[in-house]
N, C-alpha and C positions, 0 to 999 in steps of 0.2 A: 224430694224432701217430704218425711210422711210429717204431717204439722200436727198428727194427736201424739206423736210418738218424743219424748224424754229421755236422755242419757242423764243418770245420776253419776257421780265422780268423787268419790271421797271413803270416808272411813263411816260408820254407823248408820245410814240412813235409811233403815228397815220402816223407821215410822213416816217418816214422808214419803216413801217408795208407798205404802199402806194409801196413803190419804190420794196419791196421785191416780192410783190402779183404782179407787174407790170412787174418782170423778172420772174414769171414764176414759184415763191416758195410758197407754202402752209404755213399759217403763222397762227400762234399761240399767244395768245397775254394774260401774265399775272401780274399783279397787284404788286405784291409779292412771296418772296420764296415759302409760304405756299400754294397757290397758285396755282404755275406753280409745286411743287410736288404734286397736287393730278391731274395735267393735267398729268403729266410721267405715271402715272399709267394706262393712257388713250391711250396715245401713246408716241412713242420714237425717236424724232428729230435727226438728226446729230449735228445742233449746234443750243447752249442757248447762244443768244444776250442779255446784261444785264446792265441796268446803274446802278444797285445796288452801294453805297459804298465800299470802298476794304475790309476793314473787315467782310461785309453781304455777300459780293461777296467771299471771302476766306472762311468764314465758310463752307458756301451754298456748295462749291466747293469738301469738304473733305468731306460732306456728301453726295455727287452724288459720288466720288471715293471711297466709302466707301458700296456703293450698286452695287453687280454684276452686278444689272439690266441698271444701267446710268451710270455705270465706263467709258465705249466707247464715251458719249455725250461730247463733246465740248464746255467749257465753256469762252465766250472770251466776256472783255466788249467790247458795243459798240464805244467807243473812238478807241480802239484799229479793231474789226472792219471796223468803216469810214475808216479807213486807208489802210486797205488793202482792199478796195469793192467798195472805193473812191464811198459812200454812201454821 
């Protein structure tokens, strides 16, 4: 698991992809669930920033805790991130 490394997960998020590459994290940037699972396969972030919906966001979630491989990854949306990253 590389722990400087960030999957982003949603739609617009050029400007926090900016402020994260600017502190020094490796950042990953996907469109869609579908997406950002065939990036996991690629590599394995410590946390997934994600403005998904709560439902796509909850699905999404049981099926990363559902794979040995991304059970340890962190799933937090970005709202709740800003707040504690005071992004």
């Amino acid at each position: 698991m590389d722990c400087a490394a960030i999957l982003l997960v949603g739609s617009d998020l050029s400007r926090i992809r900016t402020q994260l590459v600017s502190k020094g994290y490796r950042v990953w940037v996907a469109s869609d669930t579908r997406e950002a699972s065939a990036l996991l396969e690629i590599f394995q972030p410590r946390v997934i920033l994600t403005d998904l919906p709560d439902g796509e966001r909850e699905e999404w979630s049981g099926e990363l805790q559902a794979d040995p491989t991304t059970r340890e990854i962190s799933l937090v949306s970005i709202e709740r991130a800003s707040e504690l990253l005071s992004l």
